[in-house]
Biopython code that builds the backbone (N, CA, C, O; Angstrom):
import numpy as np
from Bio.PDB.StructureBuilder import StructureBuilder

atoms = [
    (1, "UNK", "N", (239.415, -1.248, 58.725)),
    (1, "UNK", "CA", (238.567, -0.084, 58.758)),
    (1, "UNK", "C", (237.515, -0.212, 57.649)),
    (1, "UNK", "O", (237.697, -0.646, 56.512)),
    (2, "UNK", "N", (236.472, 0.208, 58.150)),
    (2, "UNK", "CA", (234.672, -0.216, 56.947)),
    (2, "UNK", "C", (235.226, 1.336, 55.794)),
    (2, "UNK", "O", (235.833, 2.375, 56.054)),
    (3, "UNK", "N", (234.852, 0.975, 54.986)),
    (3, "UNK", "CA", (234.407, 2.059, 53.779)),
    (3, "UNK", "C", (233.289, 2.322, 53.527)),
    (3, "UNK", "O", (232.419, 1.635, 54.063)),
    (4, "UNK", "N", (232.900, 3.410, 52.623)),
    (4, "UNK", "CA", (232.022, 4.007, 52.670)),
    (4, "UNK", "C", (230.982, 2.879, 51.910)),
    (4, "UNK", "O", (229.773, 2.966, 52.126)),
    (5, "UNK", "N", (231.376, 2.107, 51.254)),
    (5, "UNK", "CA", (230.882, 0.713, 50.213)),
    (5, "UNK", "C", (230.145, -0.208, 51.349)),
    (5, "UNK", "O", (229.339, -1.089, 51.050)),
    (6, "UNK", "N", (230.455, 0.050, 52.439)),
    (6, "UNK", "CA", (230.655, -1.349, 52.994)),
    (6, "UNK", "C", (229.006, -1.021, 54.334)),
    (6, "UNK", "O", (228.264, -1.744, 54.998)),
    (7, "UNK", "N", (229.147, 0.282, 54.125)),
    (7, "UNK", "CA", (227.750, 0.868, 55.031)),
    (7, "UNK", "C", (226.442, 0.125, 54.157)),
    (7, "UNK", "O", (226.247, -0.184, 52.981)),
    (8, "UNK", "N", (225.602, 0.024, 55.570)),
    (8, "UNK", "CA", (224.500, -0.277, 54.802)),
    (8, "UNK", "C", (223.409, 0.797, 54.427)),
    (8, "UNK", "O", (223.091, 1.832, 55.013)),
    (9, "UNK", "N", (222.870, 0.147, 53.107)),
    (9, "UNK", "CA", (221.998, 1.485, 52.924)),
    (9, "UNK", "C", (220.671, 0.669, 52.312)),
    (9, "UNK", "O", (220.491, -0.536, 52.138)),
    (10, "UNK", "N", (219.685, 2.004, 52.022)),
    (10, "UNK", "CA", (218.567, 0.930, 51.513)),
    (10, "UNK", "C", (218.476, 1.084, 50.213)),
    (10, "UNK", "O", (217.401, 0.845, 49.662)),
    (11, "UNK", "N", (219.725, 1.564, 49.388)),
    (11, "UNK", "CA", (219.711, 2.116, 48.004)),
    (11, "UNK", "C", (220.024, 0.222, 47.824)),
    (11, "UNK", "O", (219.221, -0.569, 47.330)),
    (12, "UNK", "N", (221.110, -0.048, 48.265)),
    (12, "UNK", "CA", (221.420, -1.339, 48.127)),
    (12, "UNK", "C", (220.901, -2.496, 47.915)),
    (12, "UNK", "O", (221.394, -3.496, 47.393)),
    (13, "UNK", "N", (219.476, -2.235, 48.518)),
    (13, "UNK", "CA", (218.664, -3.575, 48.420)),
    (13, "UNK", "C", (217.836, -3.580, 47.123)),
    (13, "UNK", "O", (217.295, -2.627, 46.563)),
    (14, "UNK", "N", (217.863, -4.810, 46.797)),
    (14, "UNK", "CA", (217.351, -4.542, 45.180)),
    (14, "UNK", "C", (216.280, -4.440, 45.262)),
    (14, "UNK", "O", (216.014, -4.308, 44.068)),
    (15, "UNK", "N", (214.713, -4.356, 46.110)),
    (15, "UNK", "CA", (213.766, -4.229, 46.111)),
    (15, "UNK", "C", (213.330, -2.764, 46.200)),
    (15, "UNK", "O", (212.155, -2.525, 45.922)),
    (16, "UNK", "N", (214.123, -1.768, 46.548)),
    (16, "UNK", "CA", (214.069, -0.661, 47.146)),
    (16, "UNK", "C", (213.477, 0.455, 46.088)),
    (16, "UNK", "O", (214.162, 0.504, 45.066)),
    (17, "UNK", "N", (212.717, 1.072, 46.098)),
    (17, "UNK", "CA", (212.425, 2.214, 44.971)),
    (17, "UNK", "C", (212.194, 1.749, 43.707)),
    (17, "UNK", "O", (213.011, 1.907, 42.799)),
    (18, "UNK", "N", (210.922, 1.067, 43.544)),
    (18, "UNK", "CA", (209.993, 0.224, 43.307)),
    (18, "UNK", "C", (211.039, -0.734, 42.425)),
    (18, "UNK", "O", (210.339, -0.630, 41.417)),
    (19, "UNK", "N", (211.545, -1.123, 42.217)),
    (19, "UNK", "CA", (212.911, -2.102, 41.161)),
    (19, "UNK", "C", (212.598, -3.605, 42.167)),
    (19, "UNK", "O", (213.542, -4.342, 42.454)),
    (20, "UNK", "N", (211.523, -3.835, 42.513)),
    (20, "UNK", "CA", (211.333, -5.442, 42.492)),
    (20, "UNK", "C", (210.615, -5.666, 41.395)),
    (20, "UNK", "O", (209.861, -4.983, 40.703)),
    (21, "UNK", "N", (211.186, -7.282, 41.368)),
    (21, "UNK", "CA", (210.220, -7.542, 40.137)),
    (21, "UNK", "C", (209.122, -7.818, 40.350)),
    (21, "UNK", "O", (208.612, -7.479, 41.418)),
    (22, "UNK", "N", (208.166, -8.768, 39.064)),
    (22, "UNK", "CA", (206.730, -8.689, 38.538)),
    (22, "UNK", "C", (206.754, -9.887, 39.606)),
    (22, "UNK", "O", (206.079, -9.898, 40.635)),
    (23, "UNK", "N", (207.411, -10.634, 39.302)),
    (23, "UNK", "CA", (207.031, -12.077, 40.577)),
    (23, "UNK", "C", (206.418, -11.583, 42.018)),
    (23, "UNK", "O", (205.314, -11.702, 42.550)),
    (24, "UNK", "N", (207.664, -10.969, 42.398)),
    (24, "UNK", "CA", (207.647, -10.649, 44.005)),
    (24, "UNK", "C", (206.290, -9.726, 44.281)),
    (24, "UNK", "O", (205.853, -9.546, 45.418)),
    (25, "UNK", "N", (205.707, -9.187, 43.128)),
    (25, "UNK", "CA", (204.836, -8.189, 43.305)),
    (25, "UNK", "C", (203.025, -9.167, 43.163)),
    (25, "UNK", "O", (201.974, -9.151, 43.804)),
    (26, "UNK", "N", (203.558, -9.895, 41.947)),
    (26, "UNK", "CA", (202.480, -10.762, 42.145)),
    (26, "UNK", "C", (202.246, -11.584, 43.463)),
    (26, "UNK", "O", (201.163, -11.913, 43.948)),
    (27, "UNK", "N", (203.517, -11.843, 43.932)),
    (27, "UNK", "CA", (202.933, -12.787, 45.421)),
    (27, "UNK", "C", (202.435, -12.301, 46.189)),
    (27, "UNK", "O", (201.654, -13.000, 46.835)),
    (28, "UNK", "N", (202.579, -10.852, 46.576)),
    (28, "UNK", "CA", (202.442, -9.851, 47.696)),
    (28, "UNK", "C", (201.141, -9.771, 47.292)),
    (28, "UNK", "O", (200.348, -10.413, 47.981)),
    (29, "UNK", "N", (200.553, -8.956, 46.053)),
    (29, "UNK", "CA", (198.684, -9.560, 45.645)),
    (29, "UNK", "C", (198.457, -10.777, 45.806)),
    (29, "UNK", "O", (197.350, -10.871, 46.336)),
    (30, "UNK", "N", (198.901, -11.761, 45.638)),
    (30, "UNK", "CA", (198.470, -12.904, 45.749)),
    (30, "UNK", "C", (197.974, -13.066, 47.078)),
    (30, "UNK", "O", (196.746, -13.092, 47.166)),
    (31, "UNK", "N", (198.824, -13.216, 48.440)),
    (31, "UNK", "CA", (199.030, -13.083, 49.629)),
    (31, "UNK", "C", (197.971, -12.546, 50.432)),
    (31, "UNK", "O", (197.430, -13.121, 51.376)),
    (32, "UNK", "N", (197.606, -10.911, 49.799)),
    (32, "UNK", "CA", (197.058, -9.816, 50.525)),
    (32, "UNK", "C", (195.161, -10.399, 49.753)),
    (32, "UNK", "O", (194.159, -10.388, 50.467)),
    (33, "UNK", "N", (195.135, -10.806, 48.337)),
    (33, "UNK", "CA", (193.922, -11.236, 48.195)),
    (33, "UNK", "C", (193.672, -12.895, 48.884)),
    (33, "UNK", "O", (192.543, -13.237, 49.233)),
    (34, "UNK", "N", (194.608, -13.625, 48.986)),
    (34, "UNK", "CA", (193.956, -15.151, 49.698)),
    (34, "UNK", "C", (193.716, -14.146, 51.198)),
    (34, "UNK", "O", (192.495, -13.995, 51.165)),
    (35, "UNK", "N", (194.131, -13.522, 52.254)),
    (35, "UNK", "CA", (193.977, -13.140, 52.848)),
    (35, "UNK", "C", (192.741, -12.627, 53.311)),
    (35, "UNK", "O", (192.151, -12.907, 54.354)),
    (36, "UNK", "N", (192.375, -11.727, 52.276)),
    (36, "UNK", "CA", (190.934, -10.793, 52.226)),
    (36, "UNK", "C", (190.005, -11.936, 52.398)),
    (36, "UNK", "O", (189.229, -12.050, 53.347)),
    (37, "UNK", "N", (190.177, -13.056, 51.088)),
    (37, "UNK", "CA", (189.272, -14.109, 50.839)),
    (37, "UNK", "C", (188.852, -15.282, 52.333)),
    (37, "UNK", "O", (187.804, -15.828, 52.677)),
    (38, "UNK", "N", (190.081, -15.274, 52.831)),
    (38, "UNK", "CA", (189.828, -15.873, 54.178)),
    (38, "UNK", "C", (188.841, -15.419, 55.446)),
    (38, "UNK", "O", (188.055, -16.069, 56.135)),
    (39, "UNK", "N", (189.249, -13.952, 55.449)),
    (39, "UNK", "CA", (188.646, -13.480, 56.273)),
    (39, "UNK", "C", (187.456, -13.364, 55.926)),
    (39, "UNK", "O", (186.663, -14.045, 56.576)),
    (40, "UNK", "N", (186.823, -12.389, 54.681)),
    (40, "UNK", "CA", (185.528, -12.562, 54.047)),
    (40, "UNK", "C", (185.133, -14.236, 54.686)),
    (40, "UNK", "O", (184.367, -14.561, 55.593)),
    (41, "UNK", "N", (185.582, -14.663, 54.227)),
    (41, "UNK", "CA", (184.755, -16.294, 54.564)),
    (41, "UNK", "C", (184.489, -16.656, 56.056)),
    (41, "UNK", "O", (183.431, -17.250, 56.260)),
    (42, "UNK", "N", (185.320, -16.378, 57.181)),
    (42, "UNK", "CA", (184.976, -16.356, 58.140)),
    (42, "UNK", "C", (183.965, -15.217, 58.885)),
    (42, "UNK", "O", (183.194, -15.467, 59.812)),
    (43, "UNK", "N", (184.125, -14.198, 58.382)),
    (43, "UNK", "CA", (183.125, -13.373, 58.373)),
    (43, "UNK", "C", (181.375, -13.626, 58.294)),
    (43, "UNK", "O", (180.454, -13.382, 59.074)),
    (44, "UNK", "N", (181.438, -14.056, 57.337)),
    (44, "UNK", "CA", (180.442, -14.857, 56.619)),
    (44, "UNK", "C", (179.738, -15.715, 57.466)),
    (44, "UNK", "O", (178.657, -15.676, 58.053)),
    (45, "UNK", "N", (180.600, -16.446, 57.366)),
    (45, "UNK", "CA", (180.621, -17.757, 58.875)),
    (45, "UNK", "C", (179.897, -17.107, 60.326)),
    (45, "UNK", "O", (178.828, -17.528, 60.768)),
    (46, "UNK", "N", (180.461, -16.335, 60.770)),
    (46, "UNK", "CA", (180.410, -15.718, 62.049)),
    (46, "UNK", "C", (178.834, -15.520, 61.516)),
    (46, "UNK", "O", (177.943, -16.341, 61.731)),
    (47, "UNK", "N", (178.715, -14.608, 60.980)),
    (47, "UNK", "CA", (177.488, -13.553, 60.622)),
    (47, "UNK", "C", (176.245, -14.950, 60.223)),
    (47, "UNK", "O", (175.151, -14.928, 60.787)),
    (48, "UNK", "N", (176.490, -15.750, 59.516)),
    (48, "UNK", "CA", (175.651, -16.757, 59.271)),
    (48, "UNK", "C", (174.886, -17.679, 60.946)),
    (48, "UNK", "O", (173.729, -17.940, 61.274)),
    (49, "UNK", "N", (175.933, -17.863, 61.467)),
    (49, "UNK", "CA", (176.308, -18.689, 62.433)),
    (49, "UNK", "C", (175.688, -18.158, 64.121)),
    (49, "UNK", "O", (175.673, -18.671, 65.240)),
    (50, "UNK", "N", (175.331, -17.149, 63.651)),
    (50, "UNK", "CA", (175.270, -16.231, 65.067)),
    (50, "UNK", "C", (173.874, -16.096, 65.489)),
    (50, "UNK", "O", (173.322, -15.017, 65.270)),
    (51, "UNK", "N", (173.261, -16.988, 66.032)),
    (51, "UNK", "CA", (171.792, -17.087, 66.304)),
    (51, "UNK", "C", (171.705, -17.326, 67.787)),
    (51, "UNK", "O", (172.484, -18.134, 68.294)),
    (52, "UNK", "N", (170.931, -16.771, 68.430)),
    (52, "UNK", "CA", (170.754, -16.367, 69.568)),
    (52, "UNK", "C", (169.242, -16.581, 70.471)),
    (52, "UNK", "O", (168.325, -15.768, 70.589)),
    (53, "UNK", "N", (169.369, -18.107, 71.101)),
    (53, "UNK", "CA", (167.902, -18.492, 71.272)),
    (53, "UNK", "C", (167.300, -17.192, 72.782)),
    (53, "UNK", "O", (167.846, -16.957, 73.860)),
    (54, "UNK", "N", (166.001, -16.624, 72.171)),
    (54, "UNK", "CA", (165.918, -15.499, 73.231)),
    (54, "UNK", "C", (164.926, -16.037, 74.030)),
    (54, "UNK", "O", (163.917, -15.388, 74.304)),
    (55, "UNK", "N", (165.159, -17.406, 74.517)),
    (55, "UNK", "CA", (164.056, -17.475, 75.600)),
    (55, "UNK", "C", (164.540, -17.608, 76.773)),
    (55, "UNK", "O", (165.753, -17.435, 76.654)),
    (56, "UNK", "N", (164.355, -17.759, 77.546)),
    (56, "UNK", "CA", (165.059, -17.591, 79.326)),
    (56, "UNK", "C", (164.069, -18.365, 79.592)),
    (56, "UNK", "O", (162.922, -18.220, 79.170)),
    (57, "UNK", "N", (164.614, -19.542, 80.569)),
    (57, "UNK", "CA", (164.222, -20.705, 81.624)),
    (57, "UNK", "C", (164.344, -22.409, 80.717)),
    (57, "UNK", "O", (164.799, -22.758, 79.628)),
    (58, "UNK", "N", (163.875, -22.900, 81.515)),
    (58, "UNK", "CA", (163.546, -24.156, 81.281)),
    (58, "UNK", "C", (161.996, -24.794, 81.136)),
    (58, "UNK", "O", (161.064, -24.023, 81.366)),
    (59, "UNK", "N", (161.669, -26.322, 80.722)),
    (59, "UNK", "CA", (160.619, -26.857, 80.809)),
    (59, "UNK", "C", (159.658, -26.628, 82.262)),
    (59, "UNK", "O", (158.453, -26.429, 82.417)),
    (60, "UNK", "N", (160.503, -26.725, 82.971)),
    (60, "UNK", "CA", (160.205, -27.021, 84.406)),
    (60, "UNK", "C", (160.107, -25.850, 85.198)),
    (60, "UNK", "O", (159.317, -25.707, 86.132)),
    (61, "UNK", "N", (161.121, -24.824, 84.706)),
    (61, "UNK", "CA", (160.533, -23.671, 85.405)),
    (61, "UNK", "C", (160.685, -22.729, 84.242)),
    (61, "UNK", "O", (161.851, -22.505, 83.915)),
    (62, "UNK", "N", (159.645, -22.076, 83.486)),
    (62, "UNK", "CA", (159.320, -21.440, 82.555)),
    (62, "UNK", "C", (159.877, -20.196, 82.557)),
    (62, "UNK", "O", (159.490, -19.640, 83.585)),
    (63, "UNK", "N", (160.743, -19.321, 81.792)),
    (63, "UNK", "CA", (161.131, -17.751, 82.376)),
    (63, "UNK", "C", (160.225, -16.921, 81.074)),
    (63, "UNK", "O", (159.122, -17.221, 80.617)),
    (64, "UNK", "N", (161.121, -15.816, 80.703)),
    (64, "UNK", "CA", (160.360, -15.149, 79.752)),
    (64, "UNK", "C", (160.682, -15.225, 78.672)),
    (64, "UNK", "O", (161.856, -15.286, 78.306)),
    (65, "UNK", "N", (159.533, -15.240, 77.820)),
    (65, "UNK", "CA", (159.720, -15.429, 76.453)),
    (65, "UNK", "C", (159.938, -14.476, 75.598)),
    (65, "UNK", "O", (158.806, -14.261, 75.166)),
    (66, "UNK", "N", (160.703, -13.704, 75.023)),
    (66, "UNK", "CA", (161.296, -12.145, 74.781)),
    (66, "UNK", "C", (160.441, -12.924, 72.978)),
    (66, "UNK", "O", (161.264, -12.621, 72.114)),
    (67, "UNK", "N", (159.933, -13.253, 72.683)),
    (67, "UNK", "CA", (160.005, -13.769, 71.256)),
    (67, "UNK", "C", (158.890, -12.466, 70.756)),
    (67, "UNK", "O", (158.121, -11.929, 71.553)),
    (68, "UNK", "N", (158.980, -12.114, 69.341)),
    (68, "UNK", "CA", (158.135, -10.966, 69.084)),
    (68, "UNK", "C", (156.884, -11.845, 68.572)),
    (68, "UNK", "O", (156.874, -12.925, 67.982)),
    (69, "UNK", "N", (155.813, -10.994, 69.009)),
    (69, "UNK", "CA", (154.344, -11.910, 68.722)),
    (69, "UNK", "C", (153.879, -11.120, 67.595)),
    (69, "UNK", "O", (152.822, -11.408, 67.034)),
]
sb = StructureBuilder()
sb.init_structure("model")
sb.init_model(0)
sb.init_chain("A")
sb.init_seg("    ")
for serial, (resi, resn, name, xyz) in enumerate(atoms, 1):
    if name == "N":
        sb.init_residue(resn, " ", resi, " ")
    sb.init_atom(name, np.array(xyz, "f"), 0.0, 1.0, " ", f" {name:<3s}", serial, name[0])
structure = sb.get_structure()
């Protein structure tokens, strides 16, 4: 038969109600800023990268030229 010891709880876990340590807390910043930094950079990327030729047709058969004069 379980005892009352033997239930799980979340008092139990040593991370629980802020009692993790300085390590575990630094990785989680660590983690959440390489993260930010990644995305920022692809961001970047995208936004740099994103050029959009606005002419329609070919040599041979000419379409319209949307370009601002």
């Amino acid at each position: 038969m379980r005892t009352q010891d033997d239930e799980l709880s979340m008092h139990k876990i040593e991370d629980y109600d802020n009692k993790e340590s300085q390590s575990k807390r630094n990785t989680v910043r660590t983690v959440i800023a390489i993260g930010l930094i990644i995305g920022a950079i692809f961001a970047i990327f995208k936004y740099e990268n994103n050029v959009v030729d606005d002419y329609v047709g070919t040599q041979d058969n000419p379409g319209i030229n949307t370009a601002k004069k």
